[in-house]
PDB file of the backbone (N, CA, C, O) and the ligand in Angstrom, with CONECT records:
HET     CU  A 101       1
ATOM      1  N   UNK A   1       0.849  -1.192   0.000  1.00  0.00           N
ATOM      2  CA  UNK A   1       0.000   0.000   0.000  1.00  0.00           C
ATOM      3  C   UNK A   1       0.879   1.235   0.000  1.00  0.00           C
ATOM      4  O   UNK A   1       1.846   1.323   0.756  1.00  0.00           O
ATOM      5  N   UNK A   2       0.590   2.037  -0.719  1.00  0.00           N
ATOM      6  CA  UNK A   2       1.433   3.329  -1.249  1.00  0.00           C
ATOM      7  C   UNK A   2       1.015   4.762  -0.654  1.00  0.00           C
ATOM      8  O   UNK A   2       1.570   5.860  -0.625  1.00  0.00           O
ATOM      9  N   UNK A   3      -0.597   4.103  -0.046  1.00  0.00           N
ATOM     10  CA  UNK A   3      -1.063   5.847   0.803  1.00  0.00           C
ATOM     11  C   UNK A   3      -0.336   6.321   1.542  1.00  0.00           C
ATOM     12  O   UNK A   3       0.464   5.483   1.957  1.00  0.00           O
ATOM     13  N   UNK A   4      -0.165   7.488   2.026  1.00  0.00           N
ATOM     14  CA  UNK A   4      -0.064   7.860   2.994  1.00  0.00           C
ATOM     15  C   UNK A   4      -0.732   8.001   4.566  1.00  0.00           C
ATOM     16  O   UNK A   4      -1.951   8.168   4.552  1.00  0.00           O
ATOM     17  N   UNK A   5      -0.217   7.965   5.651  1.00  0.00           N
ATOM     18  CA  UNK A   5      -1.084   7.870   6.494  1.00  0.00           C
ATOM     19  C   UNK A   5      -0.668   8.452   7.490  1.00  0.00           C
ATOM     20  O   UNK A   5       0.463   8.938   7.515  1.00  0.00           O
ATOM     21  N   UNK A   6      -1.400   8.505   8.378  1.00  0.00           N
ATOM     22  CA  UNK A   6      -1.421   9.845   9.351  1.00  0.00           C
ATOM     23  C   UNK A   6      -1.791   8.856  10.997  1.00  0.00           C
ATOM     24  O   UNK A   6      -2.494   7.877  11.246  1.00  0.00           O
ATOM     25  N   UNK A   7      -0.778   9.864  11.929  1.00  0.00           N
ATOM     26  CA  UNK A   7      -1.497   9.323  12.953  1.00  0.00           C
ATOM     27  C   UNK A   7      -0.740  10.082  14.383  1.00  0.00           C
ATOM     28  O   UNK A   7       0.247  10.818  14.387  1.00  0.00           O
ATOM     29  N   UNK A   8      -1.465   9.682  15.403  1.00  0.00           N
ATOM     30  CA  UNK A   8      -0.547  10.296  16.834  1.00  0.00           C
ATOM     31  C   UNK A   8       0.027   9.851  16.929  1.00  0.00           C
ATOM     32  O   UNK A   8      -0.227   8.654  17.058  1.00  0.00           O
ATOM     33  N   UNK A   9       1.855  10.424  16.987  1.00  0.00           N
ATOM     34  CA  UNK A   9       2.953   9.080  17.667  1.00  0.00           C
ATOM     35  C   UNK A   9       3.093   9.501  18.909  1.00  0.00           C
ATOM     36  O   UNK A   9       4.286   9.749  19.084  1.00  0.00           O
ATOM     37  N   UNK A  10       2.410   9.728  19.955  1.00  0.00           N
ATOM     38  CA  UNK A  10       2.441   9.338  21.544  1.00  0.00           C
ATOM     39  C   UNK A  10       1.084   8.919  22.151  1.00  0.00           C
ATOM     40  O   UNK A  10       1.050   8.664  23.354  1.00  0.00           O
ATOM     41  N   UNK A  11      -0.205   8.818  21.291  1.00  0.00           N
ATOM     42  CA  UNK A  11      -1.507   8.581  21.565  1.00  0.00           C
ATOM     43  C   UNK A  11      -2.038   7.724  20.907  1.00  0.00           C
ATOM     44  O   UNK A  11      -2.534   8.059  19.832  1.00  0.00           O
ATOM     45  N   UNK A  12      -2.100   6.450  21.305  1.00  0.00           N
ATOM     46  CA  UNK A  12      -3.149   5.062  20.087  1.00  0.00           C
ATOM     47  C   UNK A  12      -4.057   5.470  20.324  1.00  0.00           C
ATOM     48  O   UNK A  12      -4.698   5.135  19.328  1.00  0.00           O
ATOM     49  N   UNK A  13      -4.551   5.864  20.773  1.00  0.00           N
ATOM     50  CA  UNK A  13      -6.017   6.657  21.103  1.00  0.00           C
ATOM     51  C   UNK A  13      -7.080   7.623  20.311  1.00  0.00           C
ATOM     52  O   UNK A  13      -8.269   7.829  20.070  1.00  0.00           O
ATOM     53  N   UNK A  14      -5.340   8.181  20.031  1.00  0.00           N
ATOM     54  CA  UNK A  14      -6.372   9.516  19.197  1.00  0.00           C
ATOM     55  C   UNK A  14      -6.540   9.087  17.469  1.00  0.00           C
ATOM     56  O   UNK A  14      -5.787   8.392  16.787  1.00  0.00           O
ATOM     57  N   UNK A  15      -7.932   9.849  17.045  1.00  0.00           N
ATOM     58  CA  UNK A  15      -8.732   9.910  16.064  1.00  0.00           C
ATOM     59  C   UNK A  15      -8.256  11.007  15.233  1.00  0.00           C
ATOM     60  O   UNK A  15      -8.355  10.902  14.011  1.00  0.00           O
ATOM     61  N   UNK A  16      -7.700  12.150  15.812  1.00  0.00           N
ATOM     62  CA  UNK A  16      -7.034  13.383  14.743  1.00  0.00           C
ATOM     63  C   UNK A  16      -6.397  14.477  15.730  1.00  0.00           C
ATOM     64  O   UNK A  16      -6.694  14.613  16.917  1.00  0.00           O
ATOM     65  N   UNK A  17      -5.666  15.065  15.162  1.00  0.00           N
ATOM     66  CA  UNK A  17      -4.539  15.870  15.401  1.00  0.00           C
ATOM     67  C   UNK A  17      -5.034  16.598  16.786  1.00  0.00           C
ATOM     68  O   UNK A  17      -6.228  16.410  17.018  1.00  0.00           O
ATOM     69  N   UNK A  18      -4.437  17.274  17.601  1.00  0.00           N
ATOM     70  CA  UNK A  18      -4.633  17.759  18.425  1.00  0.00           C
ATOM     71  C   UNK A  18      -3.354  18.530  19.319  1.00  0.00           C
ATOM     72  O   UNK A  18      -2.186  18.167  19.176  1.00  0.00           O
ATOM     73  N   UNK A  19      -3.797  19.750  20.347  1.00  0.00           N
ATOM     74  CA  UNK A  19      -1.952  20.644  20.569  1.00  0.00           C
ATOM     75  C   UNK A  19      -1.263  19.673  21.050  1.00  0.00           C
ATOM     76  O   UNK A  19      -0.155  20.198  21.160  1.00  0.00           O
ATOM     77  N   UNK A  20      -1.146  18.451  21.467  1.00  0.00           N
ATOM     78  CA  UNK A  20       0.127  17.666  22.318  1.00  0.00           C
ATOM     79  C   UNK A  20       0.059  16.620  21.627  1.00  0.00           C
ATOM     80  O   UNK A  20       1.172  16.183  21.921  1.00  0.00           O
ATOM     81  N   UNK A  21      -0.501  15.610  20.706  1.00  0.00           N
ATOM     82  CA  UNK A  21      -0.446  14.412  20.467  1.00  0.00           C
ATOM     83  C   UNK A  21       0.326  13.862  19.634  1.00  0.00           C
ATOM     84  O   UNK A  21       0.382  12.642  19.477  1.00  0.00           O
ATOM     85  N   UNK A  22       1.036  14.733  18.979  1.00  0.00           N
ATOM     86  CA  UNK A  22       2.295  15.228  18.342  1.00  0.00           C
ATOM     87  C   UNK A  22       1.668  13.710  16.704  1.00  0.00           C
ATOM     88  O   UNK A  22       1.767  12.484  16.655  1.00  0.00           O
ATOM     89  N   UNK A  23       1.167  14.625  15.843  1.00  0.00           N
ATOM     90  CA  UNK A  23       0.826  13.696  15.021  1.00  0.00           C
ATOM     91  C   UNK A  23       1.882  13.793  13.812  1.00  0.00           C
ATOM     92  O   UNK A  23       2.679  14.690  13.536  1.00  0.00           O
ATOM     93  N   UNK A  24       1.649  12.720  13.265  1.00  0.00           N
ATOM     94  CA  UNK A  24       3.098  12.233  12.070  1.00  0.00           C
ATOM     95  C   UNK A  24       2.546  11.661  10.899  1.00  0.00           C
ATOM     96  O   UNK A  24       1.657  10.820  11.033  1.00  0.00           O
ATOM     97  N   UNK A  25       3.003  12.044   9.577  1.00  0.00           N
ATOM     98  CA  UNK A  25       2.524  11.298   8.288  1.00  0.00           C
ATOM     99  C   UNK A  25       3.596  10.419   8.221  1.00  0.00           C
ATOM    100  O   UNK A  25       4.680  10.623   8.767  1.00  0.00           O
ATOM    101  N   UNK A  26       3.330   9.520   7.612  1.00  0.00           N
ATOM    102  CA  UNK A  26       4.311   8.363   7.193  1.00  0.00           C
ATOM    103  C   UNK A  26       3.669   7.899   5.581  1.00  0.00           C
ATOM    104  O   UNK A  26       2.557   8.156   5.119  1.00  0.00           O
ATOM    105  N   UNK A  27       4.697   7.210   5.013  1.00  0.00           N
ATOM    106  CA  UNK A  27       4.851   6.428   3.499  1.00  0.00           C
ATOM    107  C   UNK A  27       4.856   5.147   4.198  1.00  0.00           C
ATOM    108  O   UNK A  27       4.704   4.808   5.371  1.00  0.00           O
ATOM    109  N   UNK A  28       5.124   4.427   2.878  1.00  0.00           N
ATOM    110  CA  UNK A  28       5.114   2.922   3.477  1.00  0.00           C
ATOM    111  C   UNK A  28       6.176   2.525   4.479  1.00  0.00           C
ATOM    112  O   UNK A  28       7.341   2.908   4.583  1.00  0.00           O
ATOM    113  N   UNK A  29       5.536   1.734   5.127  1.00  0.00           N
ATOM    114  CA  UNK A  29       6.986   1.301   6.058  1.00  0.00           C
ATOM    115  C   UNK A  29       6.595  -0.212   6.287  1.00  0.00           C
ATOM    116  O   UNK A  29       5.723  -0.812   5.660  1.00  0.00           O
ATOM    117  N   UNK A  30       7.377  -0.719   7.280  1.00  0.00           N
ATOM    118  CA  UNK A  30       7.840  -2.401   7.663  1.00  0.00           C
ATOM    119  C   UNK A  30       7.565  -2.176   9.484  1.00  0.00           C
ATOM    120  O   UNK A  30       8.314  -1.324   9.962  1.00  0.00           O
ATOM    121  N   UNK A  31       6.572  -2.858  10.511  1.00  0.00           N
ATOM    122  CA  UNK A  31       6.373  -2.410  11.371  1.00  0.00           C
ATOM    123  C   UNK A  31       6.729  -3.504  11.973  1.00  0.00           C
ATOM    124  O   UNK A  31       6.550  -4.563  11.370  1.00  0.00           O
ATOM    125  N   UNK A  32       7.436  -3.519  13.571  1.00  0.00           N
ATOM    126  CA  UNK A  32       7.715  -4.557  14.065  1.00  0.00           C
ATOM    127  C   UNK A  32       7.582  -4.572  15.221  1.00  0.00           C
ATOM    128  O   UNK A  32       8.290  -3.923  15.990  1.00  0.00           O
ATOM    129  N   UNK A  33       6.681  -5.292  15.546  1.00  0.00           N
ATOM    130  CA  UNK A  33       5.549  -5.386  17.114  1.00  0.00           C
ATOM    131  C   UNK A  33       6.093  -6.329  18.429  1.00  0.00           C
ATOM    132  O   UNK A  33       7.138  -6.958  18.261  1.00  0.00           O
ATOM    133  N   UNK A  34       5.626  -6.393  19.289  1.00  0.00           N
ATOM    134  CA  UNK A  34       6.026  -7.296  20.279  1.00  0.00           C
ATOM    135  C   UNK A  34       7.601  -7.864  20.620  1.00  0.00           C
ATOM    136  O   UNK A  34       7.766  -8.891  21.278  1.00  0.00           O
ATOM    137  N   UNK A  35       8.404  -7.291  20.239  1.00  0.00           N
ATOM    138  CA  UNK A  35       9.590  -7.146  20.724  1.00  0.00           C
ATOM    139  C   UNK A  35       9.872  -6.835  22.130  1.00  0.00           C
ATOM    140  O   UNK A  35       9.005  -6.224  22.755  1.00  0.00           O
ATOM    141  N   UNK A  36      10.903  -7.151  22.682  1.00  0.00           N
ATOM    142  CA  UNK A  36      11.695  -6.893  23.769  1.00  0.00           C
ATOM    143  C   UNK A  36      11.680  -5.448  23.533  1.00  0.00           C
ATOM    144  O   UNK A  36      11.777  -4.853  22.459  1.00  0.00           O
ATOM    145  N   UNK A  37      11.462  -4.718  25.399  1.00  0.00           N
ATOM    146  CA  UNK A  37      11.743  -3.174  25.477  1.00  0.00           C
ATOM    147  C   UNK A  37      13.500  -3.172  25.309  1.00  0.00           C
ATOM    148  O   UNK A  37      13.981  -2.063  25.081  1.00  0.00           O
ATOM    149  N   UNK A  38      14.159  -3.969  25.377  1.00  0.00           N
ATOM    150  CA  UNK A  38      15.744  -3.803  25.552  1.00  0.00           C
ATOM    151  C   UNK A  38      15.678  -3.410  23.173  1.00  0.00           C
ATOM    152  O   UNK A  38      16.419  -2.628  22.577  1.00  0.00           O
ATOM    153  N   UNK A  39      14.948  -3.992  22.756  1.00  0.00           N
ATOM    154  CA  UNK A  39      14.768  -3.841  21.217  1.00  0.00           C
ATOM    155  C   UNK A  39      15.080  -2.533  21.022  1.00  0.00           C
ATOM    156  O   UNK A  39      16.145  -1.917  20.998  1.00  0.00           O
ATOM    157  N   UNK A  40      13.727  -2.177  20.860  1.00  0.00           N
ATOM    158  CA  UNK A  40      13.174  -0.543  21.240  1.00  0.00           C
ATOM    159  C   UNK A  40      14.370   0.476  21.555  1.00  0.00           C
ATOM    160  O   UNK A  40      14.689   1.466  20.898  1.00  0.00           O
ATOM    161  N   UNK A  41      14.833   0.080  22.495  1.00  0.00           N
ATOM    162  CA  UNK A  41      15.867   1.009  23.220  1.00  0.00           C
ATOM    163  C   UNK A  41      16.856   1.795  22.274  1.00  0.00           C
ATOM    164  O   UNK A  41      17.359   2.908  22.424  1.00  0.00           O
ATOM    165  N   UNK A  42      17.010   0.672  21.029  1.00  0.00           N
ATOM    166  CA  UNK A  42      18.121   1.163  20.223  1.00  0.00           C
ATOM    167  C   UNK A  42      18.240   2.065  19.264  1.00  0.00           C
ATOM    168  O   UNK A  42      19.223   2.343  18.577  1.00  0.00           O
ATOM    169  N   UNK A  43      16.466   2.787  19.266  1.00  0.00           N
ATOM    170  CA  UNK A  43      16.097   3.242  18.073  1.00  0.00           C
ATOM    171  C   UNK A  43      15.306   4.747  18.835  1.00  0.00           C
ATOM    172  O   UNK A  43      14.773   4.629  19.939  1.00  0.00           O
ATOM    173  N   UNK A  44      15.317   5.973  18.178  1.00  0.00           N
ATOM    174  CA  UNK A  44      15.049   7.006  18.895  1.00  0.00           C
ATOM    175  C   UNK A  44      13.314   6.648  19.246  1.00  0.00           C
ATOM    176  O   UNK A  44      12.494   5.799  18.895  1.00  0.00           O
ATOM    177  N   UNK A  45      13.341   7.670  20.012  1.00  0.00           N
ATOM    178  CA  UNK A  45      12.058   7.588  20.729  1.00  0.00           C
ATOM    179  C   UNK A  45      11.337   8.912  20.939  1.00  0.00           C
ATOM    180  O   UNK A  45      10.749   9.088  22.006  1.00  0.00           O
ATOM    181  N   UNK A  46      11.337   9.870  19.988  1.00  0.00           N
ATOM    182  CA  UNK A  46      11.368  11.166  20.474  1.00  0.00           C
ATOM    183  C   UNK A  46       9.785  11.180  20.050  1.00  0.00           C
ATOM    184  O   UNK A  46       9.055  10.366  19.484  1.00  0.00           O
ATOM    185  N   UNK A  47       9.631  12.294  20.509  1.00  0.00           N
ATOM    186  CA  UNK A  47       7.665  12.279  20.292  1.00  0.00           C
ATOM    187  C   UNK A  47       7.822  12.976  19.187  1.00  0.00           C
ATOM    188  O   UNK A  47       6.792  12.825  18.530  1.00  0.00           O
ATOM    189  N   UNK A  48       8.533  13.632  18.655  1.00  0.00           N
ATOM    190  CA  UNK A  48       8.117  13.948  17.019  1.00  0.00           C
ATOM    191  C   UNK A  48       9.666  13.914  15.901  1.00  0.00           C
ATOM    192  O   UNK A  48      10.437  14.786  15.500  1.00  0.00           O
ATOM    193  N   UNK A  49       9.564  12.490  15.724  1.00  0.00           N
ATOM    194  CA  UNK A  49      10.226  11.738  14.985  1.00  0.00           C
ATOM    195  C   UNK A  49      10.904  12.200  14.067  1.00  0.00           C
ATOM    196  O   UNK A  49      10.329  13.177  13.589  1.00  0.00           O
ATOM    197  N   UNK A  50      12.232  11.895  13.380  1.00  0.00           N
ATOM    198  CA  UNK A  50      12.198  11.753  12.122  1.00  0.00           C
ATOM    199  C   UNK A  50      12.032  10.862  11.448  1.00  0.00           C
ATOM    200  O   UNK A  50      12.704   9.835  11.537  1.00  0.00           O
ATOM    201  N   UNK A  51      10.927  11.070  10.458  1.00  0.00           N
ATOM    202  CA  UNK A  51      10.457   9.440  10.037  1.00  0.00           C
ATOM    203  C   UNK A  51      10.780   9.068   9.225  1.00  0.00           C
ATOM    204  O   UNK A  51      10.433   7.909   8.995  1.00  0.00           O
ATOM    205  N   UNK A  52      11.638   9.748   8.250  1.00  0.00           N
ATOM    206  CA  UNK A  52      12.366   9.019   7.187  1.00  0.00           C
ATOM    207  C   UNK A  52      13.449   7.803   7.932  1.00  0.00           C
ATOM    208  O   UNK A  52      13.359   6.825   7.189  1.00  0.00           O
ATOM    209  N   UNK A  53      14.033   7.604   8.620  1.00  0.00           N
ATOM    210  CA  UNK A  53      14.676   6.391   9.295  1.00  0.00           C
ATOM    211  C   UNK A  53      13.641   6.265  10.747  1.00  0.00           C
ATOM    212  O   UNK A  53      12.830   7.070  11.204  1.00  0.00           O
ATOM    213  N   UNK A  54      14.147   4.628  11.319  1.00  0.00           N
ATOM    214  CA  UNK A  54      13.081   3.962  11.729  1.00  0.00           C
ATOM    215  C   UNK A  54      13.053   4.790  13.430  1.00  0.00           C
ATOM    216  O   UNK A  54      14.024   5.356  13.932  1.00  0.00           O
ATOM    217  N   UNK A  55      12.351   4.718  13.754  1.00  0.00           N
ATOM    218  CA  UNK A  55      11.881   5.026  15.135  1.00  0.00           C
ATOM    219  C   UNK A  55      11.051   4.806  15.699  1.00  0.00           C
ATOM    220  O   UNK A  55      10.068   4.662  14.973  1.00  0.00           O
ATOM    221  N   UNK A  56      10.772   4.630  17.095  1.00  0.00           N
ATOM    222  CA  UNK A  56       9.434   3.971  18.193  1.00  0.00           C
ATOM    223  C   UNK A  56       8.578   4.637  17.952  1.00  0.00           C
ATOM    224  O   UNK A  56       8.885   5.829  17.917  1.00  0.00           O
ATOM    225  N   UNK A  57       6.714   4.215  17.586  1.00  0.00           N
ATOM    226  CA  UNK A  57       5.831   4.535  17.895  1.00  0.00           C
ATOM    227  C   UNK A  57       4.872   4.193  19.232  1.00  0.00           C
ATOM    228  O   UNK A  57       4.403   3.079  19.467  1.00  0.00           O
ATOM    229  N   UNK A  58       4.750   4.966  19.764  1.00  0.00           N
ATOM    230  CA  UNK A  58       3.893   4.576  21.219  1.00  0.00           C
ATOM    231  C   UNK A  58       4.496   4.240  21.794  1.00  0.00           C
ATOM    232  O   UNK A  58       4.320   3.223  22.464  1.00  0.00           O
ATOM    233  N   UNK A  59       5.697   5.086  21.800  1.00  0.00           N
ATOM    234  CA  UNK A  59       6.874   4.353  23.292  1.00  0.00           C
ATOM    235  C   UNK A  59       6.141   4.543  24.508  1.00  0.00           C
ATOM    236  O   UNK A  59       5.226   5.348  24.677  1.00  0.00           O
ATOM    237  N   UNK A  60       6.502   3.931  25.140  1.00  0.00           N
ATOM    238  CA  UNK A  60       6.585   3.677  26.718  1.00  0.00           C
ATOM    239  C   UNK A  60       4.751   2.447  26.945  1.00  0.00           C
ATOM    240  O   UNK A  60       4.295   1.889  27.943  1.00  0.00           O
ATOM    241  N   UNK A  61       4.411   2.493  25.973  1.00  0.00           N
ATOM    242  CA  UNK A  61       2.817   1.833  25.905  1.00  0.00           C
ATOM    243  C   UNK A  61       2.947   0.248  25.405  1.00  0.00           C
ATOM    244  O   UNK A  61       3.856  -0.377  24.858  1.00  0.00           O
ATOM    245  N   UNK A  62       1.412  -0.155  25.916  1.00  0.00           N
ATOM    246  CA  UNK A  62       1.433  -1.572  25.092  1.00  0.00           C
ATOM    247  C   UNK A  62       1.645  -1.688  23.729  1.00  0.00           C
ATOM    248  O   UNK A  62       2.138  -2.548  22.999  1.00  0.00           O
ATOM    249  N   UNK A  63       1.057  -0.406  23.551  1.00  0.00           N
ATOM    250  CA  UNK A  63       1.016  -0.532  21.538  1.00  0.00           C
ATOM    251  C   UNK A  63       2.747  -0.128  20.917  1.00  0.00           C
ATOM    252  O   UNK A  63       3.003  -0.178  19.714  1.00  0.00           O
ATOM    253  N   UNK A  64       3.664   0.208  21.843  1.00  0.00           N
ATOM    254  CA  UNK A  64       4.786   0.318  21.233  1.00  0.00           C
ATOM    255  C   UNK A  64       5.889  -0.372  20.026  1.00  0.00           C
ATOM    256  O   UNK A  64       6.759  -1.223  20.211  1.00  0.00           O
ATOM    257  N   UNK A  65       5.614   0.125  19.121  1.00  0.00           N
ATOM    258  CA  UNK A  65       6.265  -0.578  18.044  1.00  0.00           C
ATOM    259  C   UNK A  65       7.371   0.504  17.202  1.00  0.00           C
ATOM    260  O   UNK A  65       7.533   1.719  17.319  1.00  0.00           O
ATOM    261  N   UNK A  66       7.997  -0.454  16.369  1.00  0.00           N
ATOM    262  CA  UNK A  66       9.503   0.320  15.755  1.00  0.00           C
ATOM    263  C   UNK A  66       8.882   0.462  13.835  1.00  0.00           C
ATOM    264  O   UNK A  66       8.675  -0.416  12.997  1.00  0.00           O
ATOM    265  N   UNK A  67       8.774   1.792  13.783  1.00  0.00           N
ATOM    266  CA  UNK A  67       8.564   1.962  12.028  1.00  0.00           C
ATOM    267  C   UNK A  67       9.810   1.961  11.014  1.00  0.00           C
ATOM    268  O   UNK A  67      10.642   2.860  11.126  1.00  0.00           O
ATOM    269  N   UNK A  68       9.900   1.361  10.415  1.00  0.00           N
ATOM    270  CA  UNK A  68      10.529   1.484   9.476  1.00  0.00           C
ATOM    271  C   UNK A  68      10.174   1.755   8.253  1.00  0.00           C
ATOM    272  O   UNK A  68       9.696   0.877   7.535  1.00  0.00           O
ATOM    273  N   UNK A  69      10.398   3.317   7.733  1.00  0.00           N
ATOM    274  CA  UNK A  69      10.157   3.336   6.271  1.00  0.00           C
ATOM    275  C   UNK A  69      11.104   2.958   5.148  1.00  0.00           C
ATOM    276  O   UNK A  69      12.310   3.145   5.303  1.00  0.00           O
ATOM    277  N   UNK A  70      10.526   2.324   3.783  1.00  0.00           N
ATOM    278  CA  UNK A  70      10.777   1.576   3.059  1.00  0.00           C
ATOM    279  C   UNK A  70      11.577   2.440   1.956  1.00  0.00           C
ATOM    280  O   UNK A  70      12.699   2.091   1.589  1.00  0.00           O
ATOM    281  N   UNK A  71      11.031   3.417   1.526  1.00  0.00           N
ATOM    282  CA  UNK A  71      11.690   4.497   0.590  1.00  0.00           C
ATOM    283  C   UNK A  71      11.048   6.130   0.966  1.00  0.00           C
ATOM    284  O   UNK A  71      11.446   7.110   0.335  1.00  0.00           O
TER     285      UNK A  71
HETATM  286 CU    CU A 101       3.328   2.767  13.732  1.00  0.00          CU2+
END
């Protein structure tokens, strides 16, 4: 899938943009779930990303996962 997509990277929660939820577009990427927090660790974690290389979404949460975009 080639859309683009949109979303909060510190809120699984939220439905659309808002002043703190620090929202992020992304291209395609490769997502990788349920990993070890020691995983995670190695890859930034900042609440508003650079998302062209890979970084944590929903750090510190259950939903925490590592994006990797593809091109
Ligand atoms: Cu994600």
């Amino acid at each position: 899938m080639d859309r683009p997509q949109a979303a909060s990277n510190t809120d699984p929660y939220a439905t659309k943009p808002g002043v703190a939820n620090h929202w992020v577009k992304t291209g395609a990427h490769v997502m990788i779930v349920g990993a070890d927090a020691s995983f995670y660790d190695m890859y930034p974690k900042s609440a508003d990303p650079d998302t062209s290389v890979p970084y944590v979404m929903w750090a510190g949460t259950p939903y925490e996962h590592l994006m990797i975009p593809v091109k």
